[in-house]
N, C-alpha and C positions, 0 to 999 in steps of 0.2 A: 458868696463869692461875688464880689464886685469888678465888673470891667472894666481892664484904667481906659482914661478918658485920651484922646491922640493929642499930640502936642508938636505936630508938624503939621505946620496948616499952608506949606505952599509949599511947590516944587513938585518933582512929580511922586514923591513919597506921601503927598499932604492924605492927611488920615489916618498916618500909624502912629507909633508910640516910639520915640528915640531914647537910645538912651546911648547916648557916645557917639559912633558910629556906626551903629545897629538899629535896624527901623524893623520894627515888628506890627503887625495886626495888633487891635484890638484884643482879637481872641488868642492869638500867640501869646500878646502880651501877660496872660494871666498866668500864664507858667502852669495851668493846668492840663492844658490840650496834648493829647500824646494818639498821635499817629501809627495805627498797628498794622503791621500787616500780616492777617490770621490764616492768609494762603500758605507762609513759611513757617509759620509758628505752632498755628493749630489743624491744619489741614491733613497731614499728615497720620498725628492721632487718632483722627475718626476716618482713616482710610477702608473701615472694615463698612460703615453705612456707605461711604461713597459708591466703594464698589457694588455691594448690591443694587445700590440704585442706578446703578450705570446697567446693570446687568439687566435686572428686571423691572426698572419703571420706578418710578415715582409711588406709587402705589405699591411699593413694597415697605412702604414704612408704616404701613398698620400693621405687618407682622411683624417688627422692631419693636410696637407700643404692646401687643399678645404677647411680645417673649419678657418683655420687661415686666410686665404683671405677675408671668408664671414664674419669675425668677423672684420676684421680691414675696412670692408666697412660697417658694422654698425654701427663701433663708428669713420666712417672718417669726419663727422661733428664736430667731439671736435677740429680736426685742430692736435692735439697731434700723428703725423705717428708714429717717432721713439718712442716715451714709450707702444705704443701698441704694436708695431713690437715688441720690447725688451719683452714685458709683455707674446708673445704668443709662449714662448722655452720651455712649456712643465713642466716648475716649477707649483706648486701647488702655492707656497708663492707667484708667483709674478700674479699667478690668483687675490690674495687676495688686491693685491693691485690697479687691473686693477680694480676690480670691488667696491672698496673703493672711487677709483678718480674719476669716472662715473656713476651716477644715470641709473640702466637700463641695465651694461653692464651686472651681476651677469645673468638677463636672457636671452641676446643675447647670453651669451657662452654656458649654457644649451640649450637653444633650437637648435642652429646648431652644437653641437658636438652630442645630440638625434638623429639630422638630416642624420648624416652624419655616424652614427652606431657606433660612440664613446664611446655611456653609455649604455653598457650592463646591464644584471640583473648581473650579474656576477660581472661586472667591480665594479658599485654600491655597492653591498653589501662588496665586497673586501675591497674596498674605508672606507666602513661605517661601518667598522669593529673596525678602531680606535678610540680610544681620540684622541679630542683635534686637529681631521683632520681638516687642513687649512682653506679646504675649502668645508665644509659639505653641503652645498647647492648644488655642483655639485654632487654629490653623493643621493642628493635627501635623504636624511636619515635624522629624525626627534631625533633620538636618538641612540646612539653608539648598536651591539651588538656583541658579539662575536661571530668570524668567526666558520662556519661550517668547517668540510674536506670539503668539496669543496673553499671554499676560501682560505681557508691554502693550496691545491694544485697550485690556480690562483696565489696565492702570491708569493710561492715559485717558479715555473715555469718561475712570471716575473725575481725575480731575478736572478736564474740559467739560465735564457736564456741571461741574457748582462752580466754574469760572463764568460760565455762557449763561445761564440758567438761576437767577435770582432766587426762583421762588425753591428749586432744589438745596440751594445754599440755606433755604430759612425751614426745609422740612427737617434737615440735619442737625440742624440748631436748635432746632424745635424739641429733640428726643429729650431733653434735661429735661422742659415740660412736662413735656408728657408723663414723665417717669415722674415725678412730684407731685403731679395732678392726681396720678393714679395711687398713690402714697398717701397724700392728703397732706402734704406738707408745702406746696405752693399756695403762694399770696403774693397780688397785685391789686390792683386796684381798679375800680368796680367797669370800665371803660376797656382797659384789656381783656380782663374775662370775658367780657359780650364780645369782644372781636373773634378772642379765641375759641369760643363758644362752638362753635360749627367747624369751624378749623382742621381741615383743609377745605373743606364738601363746600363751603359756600362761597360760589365765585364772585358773586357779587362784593363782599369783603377781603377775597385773598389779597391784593394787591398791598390793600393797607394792611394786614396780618403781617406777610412777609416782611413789610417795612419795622413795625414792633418787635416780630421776634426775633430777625434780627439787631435790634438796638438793645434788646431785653440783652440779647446773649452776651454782646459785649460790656452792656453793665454790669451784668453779672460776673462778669471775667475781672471785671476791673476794681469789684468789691472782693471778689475773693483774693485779688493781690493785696489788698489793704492790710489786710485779716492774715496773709502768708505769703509772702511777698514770694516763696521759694517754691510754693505749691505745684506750677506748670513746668518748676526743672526738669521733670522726668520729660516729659512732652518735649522740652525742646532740645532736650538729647537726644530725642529718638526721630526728630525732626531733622538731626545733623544728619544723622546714620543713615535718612530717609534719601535725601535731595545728592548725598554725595553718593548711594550707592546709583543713582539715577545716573549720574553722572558718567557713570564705568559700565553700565548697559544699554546704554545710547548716547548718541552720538547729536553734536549740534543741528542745527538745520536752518538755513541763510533763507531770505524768501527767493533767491534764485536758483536754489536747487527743487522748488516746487512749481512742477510745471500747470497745475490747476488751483488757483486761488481759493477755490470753494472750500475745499479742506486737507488739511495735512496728514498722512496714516504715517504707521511707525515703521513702515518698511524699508522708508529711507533713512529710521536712526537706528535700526541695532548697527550694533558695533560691527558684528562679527559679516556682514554686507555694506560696509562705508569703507570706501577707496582711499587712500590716499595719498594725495599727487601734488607736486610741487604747482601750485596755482598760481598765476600772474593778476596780482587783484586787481587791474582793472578790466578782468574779464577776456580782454584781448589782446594781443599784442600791439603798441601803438606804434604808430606812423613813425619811421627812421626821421633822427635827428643828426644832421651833420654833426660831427664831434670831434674832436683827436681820437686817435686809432688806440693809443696807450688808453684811453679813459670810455669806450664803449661799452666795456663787460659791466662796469661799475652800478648803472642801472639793475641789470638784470641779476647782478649780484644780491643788492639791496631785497628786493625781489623774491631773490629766494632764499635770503634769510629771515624776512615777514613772513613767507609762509610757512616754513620750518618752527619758527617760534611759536607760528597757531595751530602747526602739527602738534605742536610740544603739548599744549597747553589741553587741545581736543583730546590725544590719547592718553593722558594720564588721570590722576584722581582728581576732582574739584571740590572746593569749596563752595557749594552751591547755597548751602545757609549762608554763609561771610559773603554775600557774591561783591562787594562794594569792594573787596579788596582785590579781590579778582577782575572787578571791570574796571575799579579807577588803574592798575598798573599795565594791565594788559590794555588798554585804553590811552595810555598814555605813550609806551614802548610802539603801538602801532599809529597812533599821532606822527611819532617821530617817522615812522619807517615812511608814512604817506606822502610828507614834506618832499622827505629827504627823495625820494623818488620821482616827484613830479621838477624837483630842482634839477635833476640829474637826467632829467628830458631838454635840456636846456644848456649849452654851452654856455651860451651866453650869462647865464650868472654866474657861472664858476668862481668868482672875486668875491674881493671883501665888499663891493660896493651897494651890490646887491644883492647878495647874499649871506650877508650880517645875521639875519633873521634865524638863518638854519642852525649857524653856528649855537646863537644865544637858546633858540631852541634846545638843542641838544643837551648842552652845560645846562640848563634850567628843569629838566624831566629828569636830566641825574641827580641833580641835587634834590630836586623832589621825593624820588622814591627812596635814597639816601637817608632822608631825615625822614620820610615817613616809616621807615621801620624802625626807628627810633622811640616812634612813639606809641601811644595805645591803639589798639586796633580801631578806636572808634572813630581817628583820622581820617579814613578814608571814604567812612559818609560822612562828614565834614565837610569835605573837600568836594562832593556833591552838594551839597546843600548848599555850600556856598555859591559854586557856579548856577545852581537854581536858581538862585537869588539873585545874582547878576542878570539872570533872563527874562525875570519879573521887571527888575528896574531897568531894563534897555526898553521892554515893550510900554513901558509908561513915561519914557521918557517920546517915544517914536510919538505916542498917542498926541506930544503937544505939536506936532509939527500942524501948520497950519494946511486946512481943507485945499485950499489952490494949489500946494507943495506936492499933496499927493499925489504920485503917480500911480499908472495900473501895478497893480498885484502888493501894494500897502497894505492894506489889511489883512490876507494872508502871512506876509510877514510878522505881523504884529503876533495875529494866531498864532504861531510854530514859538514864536516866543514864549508864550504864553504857553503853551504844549511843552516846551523845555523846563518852565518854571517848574512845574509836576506842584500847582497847586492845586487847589479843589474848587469847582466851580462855585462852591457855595460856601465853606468855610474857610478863608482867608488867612491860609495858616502860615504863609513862605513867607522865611525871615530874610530880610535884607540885609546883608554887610558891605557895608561900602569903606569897611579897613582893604588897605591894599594888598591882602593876600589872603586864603582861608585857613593861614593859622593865626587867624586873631591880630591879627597887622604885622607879623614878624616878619622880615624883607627876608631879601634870597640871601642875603649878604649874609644874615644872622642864622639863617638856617645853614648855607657851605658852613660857616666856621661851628657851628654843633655837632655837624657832621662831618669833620675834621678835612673839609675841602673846600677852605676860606683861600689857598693858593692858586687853587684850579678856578675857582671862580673871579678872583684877582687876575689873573693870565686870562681866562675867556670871555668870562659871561662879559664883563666889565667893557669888553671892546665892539660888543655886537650890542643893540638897540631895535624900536621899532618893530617890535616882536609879540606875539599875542600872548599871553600867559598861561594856554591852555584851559582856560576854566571848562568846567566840567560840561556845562551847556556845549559847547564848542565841539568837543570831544564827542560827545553824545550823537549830536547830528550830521557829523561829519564820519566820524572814524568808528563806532559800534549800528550794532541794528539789532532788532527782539532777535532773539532766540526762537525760532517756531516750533521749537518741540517743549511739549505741556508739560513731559518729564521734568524738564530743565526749571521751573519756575519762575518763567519771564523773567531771564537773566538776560542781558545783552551781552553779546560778543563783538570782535573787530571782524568790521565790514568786510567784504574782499574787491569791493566795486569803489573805483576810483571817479571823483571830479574828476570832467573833460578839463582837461586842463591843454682859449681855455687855461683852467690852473687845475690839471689833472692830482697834481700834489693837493693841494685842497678838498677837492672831490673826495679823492681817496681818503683822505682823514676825519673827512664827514661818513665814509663807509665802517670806517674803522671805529669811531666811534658809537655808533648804531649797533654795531656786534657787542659792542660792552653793552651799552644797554640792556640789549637781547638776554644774554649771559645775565646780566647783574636781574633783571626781570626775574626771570628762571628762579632764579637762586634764592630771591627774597621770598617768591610764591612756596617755594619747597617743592616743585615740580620734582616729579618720579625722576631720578638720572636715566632710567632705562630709557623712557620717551624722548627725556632730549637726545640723549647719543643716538637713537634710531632717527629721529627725524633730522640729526645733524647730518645722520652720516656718509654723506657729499661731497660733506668739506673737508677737506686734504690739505691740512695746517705744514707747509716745509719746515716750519720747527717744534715739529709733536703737537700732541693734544692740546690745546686751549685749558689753562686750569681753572677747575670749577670754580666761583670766588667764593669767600668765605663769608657768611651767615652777617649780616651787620647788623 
């Protein structure tokens, strides 16, 4: 594989690869580079080692390597070494398939991982917590129930401990090793094996070990998709089944409902102990604004239909695997609600003069979500990536301003850019598009009329200007924030904390618009009805129910 060579040699892109409109890295450029993220994907699967090692230590994975021995010498009659050695890496999925091709095997793995202090009461019930778990006979659980606080802490422990913890991340990864080593069917090359040689005991090499085994791991992940491109389907079915049933037994968590930074426990996410109250996101009530009397409530309207919609969104089901579809709409819907709120602290802009922006805003996130369910789901990290990319090339554009221009706190800025880019310190992967929109340069214009609202945006967008276009950077650092519950898999949700920041008839029709939003939001997510009518149900429509809209 050859690295193509850059062919932009000035500007603040000089050093990538163009090709149109699109500046890619070196290493982007080679169309081989593919970014995983094995927290969502594969984490999951090997929830059974997490937890023990959450449970008992790190040091509980030499009775993981004992039970893999004893098991591949009770099924070393089938003749089959390597599918069992492969079979004993700690996936759940591929338990399912050891004991699918073996009469018998389902209880030789039970009985010596029992043996060997594998299956806790703890572990078990954690395990037997979910649907639709792989492999529920290891769990010994005849029927699913929902996790206590105490399983929701084992849960969450396992996975803050191989999120926090590098080298726990590489003893886990490590078990496919091991299980082949002990098999005799592993081979590398003569430099790994002396690393791994001592592995774990010898501190003086873990560092660099860690580093190996996990690169080994994901090499090998990415050879066996060559070889079966469908092999991990099971996994990342059961990685859906994983992250969304998380979803329904805990509850978000903002970093301002944590009163000690040190660390988060799960007692502020079960469900079944999370209040929920119409919240004013900027935390407090702000300082009264002279206004017309007719146009007062309208703020605090807005208000409480943003947090109604994050009620919506919090007590129903998630899409915690899709979360790109879940943060760019609900990200976008509270974009709008944020505007539109801090405008409406504000008489003074009430008019088209100054307040063009809101309007175009508005028309412009409808038409977005509009046409993005139009298209394939993979839109929606697109439309991430793309505003990435925008934050890359804003902080190398700042980079040329000259040394005497900078003021205090420039470099900082340049950082958070660079922090919004979500590149990698060391491999230079964020592609640039500098087409005028993240569907591949298609204007708004083209997107209304796809979306059979080329009128509406003829009538509106057309008359408002000067307006940001929301890219996803933007969105990001303003209007979401992580998620602090481990459950949730660093998904971001919308903010509730605001920037410090008459034609009541206008106003009002910026209000009225925002509720379609809201509704049209709802709708496209496939939010539970039950959650929104509960969290709607405030609002006393004098001409009937609001009708749910229909599926676009």
């Amino acid at each position: 594989m050859s690295i193509p060579k850059p062919n932009q040699r000035t500007g603040p892109m000089a050093g990538h690869v163009r090709k149109g409109r699109v500046y890619k890295s070196p290493l982007a450029a080679t169309g081989v580079l593919r970014i995983e993220d094995w927290i969502k994907d594969d984490l999951p699967d090997l929830l059974w080692p997490a937890l023990v090692l959450a449970q008992q230590g790190n040091e509980s994975v030499k009775r993981f390597i004992t039970w893999q021995k004893a098991v591949q010498d009770g099924l070393a009659h089938h003749g089959e070494v390597a599918f069992v050695a492969e079979s004993l890496d700690g996936r759940l999925t591929h338990l399912v398939e050891l004991a699918e091709r073996f009469p018998g095997a389902a209880e030789i793995l039970v009985e010596e991982a029992t043996h060997y202090g594998l299956l806790s009461q703890e572990v078990c019930r954690s395990l037997g917590s979910y649907p639709r778990m792989p492999v529920p006979w290891l769990a010994g659980e005849s029927e699913t129930k929902p996790p206590e606080l105490a399983e929701l802490q084992l849960i969450r422990d396992a996975l803050l401990g191989v999120l926090q913890d590098g080298h726990r991340e590489a003893l886990i990864k490590c078990l496919r090793t091991w299980s082949t080593v002990q098999a005799g069917t592993f081979s590398s090359d003569a430099k790994t094996i002396e690393l791994l040689k001592y592995y774990p005991g010898d501190i003086r090499t873990r560092s660099a070990a860690d580093a190996a085994v996990r690169a080994a791991w994901g090499a090998h992940k990415a050879a066996v998709l060559i070889d079966d491109p469908s092999h991990f389907d099971p996994a990342v079915r059961w990685a859906r089944v994983f992250w969304g049933a998380n979803s329904m037994t805990s509850g978000c968590i903002r970093s301002r409902d944590v009163e000690s930074t040190d660390e988060v426990g799960v007692e502020k996410e079960a469900r079944d102990t999370k209040e929920q109250t119409s919240v004013d996101p900027a935390g407090a009530e702000a300082a009264p604004t002279p206004m017309p009397a007719d146009g007062a409530n309208l703020r605090q309207l807005t208000m409480d239909l943003l947090s109604s919609f994050i009620e919506a969104l919090e007590t129903a089901p998630m899409r915690l695997y899709e979360k790109e579809h879940q943060e760019v709409i609900s990200g976008l819907v509270s974009r709008a609600g944020r505007d539109l709120i801090a405008v409406l602290s504000a008489p003074d802009l009430w008019c088209i003069e100054h307040s063009s922006h809101i309007t175009r805003m508005l028309v412009e996130i409808q038409i977005y979500l509009h046409w993005m369910a139009k298209q394939d789901s993979s839109i929606y990290r697109e439309f991430q990536e793309y505003g990435a990319g925008k934050a890359k090339l804003y902080a190398r554009i700042s980079e040329e301003l000259p040394a005497e221009a900078r003021t205090a706190g420039f470099r900082e800025s340049i950082d958070e850019l660079m922090r919004l880019s979500h590149n990698h310190e060391v491999l230079d992967h964020r592609v640039v598009d500098t087409r005028d929109t993240f569907a591949g340069g298609k204007s708004i214009r083209a997107m209304a009329e796809e979306a059979g609202l080329l009128d509406f945006y003829r009538q509106s967008y057309s008359l408002a200007s000067g307006v940001s276009h929301s890219e996803w950077w933007s969105v990001e650092t303003h209007a979401m924030e992580p998620c602090l519950n481990v459950l949730h898999g660093q998904h971001l949700i919308p903010s509730l904390s605001l920037s410090s920041g008459g034609n009541v008839a206008l106003a009002s029709s910026w209000v009225d618009h925002f509720y379609s939003l809201v509704r049209a939001g709802l709708a496209l997510l496939g939010t539970d009805e039950t959650a929104v009518s509960t969290a709607f149900a405030w609002l006393e429509e004098s001409d009937g129910d609001e009708p749910w809209p229909e599926s676009v």
